[in-house]
Backbone as CSV, one residue per row, in Angstrom:
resi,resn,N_x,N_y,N_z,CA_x,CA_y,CA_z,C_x,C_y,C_z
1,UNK,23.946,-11.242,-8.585,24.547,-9.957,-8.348,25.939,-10.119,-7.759
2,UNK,26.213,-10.889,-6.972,26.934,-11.365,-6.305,28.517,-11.808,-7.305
3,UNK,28.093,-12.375,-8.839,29.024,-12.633,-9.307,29.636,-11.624,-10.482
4,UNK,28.907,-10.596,-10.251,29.059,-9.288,-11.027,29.573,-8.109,-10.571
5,UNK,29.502,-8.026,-9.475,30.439,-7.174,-8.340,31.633,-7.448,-7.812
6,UNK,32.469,-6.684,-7.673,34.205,-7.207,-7.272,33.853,-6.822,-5.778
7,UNK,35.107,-7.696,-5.267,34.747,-7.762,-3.817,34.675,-5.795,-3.205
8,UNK,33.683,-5.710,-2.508,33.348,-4.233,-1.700,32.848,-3.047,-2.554
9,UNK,32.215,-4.174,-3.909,31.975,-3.480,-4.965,30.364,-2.780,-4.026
10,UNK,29.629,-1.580,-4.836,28.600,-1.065,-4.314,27.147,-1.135,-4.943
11,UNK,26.155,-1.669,-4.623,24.952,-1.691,-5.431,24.408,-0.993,-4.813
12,UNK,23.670,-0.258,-5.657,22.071,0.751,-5.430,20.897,0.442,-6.077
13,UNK,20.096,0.666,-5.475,18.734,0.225,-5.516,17.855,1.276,-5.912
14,UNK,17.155,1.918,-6.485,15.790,3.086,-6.337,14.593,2.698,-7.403
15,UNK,13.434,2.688,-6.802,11.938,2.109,-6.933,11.608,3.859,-6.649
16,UNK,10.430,3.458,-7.559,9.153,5.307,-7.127,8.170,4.022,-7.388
17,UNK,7.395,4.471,-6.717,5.998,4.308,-6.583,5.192,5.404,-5.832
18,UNK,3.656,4.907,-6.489,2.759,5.879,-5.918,2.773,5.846,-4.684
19,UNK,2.203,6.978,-4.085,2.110,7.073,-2.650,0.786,6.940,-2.035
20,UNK,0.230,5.770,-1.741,-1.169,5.169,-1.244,-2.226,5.596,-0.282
21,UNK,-0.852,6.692,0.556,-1.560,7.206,1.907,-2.638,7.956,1.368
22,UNK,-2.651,8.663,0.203,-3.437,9.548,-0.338,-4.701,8.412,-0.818
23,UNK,-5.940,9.217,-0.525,-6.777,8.054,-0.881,-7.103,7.604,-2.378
24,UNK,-7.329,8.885,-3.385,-7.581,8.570,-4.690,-6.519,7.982,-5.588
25,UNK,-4.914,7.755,-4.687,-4.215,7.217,-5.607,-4.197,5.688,-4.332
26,UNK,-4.748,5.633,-3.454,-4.823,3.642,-3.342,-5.996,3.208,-4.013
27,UNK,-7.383,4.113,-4.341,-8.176,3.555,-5.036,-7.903,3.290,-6.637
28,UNK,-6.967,4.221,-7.207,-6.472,3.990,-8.648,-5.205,2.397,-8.597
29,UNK,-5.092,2.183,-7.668,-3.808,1.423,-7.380,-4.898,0.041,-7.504
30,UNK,-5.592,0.141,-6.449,-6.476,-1.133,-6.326,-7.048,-2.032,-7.223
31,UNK,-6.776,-0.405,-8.639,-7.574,-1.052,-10.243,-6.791,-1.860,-10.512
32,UNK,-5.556,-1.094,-11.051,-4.831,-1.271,-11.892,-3.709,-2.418,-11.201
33,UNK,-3.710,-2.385,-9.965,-2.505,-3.457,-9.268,-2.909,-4.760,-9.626
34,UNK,-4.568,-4.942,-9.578,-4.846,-6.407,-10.297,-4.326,-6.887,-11.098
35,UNK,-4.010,-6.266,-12.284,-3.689,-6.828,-13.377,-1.993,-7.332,-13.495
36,UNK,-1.093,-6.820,-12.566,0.051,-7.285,-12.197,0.128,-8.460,-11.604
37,UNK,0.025,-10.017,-12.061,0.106,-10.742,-11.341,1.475,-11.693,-11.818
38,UNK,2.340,-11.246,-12.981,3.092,-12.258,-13.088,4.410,-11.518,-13.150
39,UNK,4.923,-10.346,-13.035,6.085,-9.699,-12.702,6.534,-9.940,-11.826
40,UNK,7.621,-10.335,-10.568,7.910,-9.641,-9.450,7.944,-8.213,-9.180
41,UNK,6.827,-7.586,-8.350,7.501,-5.798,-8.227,7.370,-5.600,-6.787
42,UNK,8.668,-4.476,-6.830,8.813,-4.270,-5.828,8.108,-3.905,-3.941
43,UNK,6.897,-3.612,-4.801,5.574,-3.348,-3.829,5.442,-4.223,-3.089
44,UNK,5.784,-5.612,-3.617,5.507,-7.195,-2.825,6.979,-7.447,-1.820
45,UNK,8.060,-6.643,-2.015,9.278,-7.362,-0.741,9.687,-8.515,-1.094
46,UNK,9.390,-9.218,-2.118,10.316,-10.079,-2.406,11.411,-10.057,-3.470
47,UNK,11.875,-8.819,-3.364,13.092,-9.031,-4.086,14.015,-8.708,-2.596
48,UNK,13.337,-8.233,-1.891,14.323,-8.496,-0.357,15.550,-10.188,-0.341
49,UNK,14.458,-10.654,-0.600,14.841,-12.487,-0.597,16.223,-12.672,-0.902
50,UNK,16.318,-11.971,-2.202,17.470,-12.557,-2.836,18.958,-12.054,-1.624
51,UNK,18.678,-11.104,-0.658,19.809,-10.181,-0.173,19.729,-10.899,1.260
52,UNK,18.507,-11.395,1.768,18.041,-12.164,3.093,19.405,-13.410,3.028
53,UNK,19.148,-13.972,1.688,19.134,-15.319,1.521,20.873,-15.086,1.179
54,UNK,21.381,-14.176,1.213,22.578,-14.000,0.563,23.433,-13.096,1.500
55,UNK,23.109,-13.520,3.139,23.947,-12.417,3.991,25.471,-12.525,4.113
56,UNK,25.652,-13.681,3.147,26.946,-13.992,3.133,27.536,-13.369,2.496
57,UNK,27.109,-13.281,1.061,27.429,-12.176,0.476,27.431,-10.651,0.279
58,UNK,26.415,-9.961,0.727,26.415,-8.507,0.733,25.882,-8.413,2.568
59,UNK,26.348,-6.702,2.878,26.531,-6.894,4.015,24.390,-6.046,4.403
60,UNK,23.957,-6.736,5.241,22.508,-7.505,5.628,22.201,-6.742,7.118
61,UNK,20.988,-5.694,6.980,20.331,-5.252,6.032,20.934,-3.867,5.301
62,UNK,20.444,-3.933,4.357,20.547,-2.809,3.180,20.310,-1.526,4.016
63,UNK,20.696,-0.737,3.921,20.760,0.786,4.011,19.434,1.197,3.342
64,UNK,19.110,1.917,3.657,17.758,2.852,3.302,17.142,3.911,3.573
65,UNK,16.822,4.797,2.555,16.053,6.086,2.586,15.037,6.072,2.150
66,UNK,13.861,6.939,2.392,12.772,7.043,1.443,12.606,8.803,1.473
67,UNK,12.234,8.783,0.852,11.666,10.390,-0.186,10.346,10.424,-0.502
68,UNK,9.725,11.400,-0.440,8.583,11.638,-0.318,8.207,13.314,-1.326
69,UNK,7.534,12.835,-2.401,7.223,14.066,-3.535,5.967,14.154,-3.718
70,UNK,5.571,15.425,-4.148,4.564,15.490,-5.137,5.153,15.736,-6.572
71,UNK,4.652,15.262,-7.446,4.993,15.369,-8.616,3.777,16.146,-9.816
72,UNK,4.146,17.306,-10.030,3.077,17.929,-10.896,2.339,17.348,-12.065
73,UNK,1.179,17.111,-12.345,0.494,16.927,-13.603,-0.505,17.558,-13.769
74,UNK,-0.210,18.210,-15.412,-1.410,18.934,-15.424,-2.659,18.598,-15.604
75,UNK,-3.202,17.198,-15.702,-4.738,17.040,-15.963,-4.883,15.674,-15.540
76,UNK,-6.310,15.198,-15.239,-6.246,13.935,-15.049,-6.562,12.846,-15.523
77,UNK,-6.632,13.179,-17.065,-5.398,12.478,-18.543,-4.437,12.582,-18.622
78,UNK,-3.815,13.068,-17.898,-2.393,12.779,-17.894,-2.075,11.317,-16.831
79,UNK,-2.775,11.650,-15.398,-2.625,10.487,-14.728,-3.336,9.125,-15.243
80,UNK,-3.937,9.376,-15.953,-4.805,8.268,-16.928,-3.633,7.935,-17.861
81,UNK,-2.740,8.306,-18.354,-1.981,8.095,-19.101,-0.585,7.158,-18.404
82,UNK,-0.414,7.671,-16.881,0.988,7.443,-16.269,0.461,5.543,-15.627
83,UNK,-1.005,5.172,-15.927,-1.396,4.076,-15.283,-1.798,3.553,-16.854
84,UNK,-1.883,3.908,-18.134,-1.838,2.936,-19.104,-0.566,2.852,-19.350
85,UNK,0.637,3.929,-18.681,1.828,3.272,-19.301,2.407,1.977,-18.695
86,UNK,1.452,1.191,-17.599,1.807,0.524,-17.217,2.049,-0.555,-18.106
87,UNK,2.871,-1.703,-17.788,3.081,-2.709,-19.018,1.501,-3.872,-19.144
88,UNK,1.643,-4.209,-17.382,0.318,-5.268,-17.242,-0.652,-4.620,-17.530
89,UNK,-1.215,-3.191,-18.022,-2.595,-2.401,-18.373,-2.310,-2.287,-19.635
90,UNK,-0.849,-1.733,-20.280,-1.186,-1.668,-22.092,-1.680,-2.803,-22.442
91,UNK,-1.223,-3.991,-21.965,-0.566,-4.904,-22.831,-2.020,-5.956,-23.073
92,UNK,-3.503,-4.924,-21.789,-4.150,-5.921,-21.860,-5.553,-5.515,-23.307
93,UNK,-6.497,-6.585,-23.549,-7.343,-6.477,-24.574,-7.746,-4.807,-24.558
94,UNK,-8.244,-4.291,-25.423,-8.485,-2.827,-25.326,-9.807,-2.691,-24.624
95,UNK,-10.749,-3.760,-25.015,-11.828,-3.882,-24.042,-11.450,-3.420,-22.594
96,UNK,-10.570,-4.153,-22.182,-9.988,-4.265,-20.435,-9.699,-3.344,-19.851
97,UNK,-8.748,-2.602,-21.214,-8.312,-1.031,-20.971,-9.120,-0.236,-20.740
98,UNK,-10.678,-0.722,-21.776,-11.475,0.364,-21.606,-12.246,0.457,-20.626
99,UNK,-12.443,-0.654,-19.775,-13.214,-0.956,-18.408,-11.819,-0.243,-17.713
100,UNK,-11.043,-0.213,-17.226,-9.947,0.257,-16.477,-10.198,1.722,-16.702
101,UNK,-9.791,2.178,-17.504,-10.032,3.447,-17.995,-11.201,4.165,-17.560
102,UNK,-12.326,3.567,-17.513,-13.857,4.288,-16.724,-13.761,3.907,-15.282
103,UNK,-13.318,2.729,-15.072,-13.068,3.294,-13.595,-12.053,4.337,-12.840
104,UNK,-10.872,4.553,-13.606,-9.992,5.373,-13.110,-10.547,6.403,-12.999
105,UNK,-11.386,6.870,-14.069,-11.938,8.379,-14.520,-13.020,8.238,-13.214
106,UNK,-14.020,7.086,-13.173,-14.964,7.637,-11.730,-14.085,8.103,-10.784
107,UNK,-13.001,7.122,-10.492,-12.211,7.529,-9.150,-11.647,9.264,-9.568
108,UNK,-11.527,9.754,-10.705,-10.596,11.148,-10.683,-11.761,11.822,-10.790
109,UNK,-12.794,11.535,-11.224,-14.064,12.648,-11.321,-14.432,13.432,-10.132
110,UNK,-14.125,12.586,-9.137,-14.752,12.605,-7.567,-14.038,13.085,-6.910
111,UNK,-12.006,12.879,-7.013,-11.367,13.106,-6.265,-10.759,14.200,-5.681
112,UNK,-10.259,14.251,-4.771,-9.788,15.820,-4.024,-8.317,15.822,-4.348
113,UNK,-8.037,17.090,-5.063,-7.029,16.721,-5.218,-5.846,18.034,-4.622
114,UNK,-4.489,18.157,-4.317,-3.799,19.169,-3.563,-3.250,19.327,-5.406
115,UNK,-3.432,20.846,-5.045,-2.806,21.494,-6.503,-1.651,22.475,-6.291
116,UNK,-0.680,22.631,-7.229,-0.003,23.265,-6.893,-0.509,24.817,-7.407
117,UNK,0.421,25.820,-7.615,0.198,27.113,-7.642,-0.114,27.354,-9.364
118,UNK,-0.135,26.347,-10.210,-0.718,26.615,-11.477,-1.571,25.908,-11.518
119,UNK,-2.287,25.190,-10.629,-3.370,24.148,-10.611,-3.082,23.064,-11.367
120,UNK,-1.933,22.718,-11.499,-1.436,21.197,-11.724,-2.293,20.564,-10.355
121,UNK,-2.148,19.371,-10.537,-2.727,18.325,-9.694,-1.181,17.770,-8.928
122,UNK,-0.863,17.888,-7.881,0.319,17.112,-7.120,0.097,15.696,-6.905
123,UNK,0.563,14.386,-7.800,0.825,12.922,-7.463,1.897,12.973,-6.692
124,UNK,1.213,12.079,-5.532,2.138,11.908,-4.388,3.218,10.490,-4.868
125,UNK,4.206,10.338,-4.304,5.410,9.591,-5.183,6.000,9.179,-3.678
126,UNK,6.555,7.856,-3.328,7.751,8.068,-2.759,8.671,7.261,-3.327
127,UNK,9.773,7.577,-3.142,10.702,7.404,-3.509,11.856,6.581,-2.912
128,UNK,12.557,5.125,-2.770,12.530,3.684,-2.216,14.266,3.875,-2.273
129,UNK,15.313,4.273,-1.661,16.563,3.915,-2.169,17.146,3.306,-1.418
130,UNK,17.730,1.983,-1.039,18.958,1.093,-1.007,20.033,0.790,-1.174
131,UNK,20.702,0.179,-0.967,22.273,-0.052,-1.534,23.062,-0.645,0.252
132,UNK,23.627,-1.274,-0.372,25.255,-2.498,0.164,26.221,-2.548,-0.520
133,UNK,27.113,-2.939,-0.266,28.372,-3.898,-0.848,28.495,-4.990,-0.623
134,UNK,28.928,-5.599,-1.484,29.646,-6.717,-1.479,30.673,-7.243,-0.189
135,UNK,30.713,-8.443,0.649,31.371,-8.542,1.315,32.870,-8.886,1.070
């Protein structure tokens, strides 16, 4: 990054992820996070590293906000849908999908969910933003 930025140049950062505090989306997380084991993502803090390891170059620590949403969906095939769009869940045998898939559905069969005023279902989201410059 470092050799792609002019000096006091500005990088930004923004990650969404689910929001865990809620219980039926850390139990949907718990499924589906398994299957992520060879990406770096952001959930794990190690893309911190590269900015730790580089205080020479950008100025250490990063600036930060977080945001906090619900995000409307209307059914919970739809949220069945926003966790096969994952890459490590499409990408796996359809068998795998289809074991994934019945467990998500026990976890949404059961779950409590905050609706908004058309009875969408509110997914909780937050929202991760960053940014430095270059020294």
């Amino acid at each position: 990054m470092s050799r792609v930025l002019t000096s006091n140049g500005f990088l930004g950062l923004i990650w969404n992820l689910e929001d865990d505090r809620t219980s039926w989306v850390r139990d949907l997380r718990a499924i589906y996070e398994q299957f992520d084991v060879v990406a770096p993502q952001y959930r794990t803090g190690q893309w911190e590293l590269a900015f730790r390891s580089n205080e020479h170059a950008f100025e250490y620590p990063l600036q930060h906000i977080r945001l906090e949403r619900l995000v409307p969906v209307d059914t919970t095939e739809h949220v069945w849908l926003r966790v096969l769009s994952k890459s490590y869940i499409h990408s796996q045998p359809q068998d795998v999908i289809d074991r994934v898939k019945a467990e998500v559905d026990a976890i949404l069969d059961t779950a409590t969910f905050q609706r908004d005023g058309s009875g969408r279902i509110l997914y909780p989201y937050v929202t991760d933003m960053y940014w430095t410059h270059k020294k």
